[in-house]
C-alpha atoms as one frame of an Amber mdcrd trajectory, in Angstrom:
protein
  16.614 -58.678  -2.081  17.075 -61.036  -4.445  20.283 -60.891  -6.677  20.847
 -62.189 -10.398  23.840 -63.833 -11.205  26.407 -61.602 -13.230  28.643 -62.650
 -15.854  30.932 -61.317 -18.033  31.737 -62.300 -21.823  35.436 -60.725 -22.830
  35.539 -60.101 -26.596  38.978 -59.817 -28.438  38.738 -57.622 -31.316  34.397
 -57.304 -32.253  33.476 -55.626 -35.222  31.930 -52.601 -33.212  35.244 -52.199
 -31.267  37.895 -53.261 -33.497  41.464 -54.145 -32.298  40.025 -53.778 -28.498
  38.922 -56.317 -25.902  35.686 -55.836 -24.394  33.877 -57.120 -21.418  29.792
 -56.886 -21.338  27.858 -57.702 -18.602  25.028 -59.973 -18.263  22.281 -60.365
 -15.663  20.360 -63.051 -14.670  20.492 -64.562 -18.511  19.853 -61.030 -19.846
  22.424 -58.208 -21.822  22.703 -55.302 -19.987  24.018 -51.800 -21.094  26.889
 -51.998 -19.316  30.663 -52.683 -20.514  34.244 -51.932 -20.524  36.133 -51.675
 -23.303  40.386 -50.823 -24.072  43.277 -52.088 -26.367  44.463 -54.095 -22.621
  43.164 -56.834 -21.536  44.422 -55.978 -18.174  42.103 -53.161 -17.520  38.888
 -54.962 -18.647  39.833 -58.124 -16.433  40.354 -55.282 -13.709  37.091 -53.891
 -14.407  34.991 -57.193 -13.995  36.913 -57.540 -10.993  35.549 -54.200  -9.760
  32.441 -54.696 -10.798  32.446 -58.011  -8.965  33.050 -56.606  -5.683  30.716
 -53.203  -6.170  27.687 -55.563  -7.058  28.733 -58.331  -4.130  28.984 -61.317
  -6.475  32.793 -62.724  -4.728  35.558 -63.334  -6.439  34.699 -63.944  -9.559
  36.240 -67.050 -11.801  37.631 -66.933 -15.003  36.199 -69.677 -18.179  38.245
 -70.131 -21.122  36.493 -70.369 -24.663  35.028 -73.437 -25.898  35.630 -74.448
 -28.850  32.415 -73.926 -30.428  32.280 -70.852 -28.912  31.655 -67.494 -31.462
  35.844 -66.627 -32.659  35.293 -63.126 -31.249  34.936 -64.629 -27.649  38.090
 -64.273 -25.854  36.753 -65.655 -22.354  33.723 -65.639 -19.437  34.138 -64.837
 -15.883  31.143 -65.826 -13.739
């Protein structure tokens, strides 16, 4: 079975979930359906972690913003 690489884009504060971060989860170079979203940034970093290990993608490693980056984007974890 072949498996599509998974990675997460954490959003501080987006205009559909203001004041929150939010993680969503892309597949293989594709959105998906699938987030997490609360007011700590704990629990969403949690969550990709979770979602990491459920899936069997390893450990998976945090990317800061670049600079050019859209402001809402907080971080990546691939």
């Amino acid at each position: 079975m072949k498996k599509s690489l998974m990675i997460w884009v954490v959003y501080k504060n987006p205009s559909d979930f203001p004041g929150m971060y939010v993680a969503r989860k892309f597949m293989g170079g594709h959105g998906s359906n699938e987030y997490c979203a609360d007011y700590r940034l704990s629990i969403v970093r949690d969550w990709i972690h979770l979602d990491s290990k459920r899936h069997e993608q390893g450990e998976p490693y945090r990317m800061a913003r670049h600079p050019e980056d859209d402001p809402a984007i907080f971080e990546t974890w691939v």
